[in-house]
N, C-alpha and C positions, 0 to 999 in steps of 0.2 A: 504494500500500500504506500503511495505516496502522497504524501501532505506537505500542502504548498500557507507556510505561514505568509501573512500579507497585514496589511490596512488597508482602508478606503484611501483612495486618489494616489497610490503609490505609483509610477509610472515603471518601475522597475518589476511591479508586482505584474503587470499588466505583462509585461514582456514574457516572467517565469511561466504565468498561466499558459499563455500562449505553446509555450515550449512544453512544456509538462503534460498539455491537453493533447496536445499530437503525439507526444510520446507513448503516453496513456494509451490510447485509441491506437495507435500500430500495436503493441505489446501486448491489449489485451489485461493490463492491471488499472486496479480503480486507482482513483485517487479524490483527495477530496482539499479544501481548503478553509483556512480556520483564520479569523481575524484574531490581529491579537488586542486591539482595544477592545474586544469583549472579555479580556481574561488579565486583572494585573499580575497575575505571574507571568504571562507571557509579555506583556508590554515590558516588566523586568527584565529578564532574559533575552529578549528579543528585538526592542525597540531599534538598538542603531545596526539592525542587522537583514532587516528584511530586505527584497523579499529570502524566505527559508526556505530551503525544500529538506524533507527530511523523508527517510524509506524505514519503513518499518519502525518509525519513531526516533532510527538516529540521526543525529544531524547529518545531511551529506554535501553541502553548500548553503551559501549564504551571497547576498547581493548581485550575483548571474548564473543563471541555470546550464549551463553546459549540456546541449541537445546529445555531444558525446560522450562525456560522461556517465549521465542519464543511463542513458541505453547501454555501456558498458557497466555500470552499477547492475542494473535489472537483468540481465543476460547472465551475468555473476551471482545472483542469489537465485532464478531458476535452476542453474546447476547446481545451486547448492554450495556455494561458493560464497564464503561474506565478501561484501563489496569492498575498493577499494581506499585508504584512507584519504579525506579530502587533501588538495593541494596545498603548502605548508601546515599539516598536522592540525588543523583546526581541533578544539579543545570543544567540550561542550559550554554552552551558554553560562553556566552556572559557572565554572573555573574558567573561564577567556577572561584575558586582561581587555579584551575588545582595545587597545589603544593602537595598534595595527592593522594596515589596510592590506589586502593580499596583492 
């Protein structure tokens, strides 16, 4: 499952869905999308980082959704393979010093 974290009027969110919905739709996996001004633990966690995409609840990018990535991530957990780690080791939300841009 992929979850595409967002806000209203994000333009960068607009882009992830785009990417994520055609990904979604050739592969055949749901996904869905979560605001996060509906939840302050995610505005916490998440605020300078959307949009998120996350697969199976881990984080796997933040601020551009990589269309090949994506699709190598999901290829990798059909076979049964964990996916790969995002590009410089991203940290989860909770432990990121978030004061670096990738």
């Amino acid at each position: 499952m992929i979850t595409l974290l967002s806000r209203p009027g994000c333009h960068l969110c607009d882009d992830a869905r785009e990417v994520i919905s055609r990904v979604a739709a050739d592969l055949g996996v749901a996904w869905e999308e979560r605001d996060i001004t509906r939840s302050e633990r995610d505005l916490l966690d998440y605020s300078d980082m959307i949009p998120v995409t996350l697969i199976n609840g881990v984080q796997h990018d933040f601020w551009h959704v990589s269309e090949q990535r994506l699709r190598a991530a999901l290829a990798l957990l059909a076979r049964g393979s964990d996916p790969p780690e995002p590009p410089g080791g991203l940290e989860s939300p909770a432990t990121s010093s978030r004061g670096t841009r990738p």
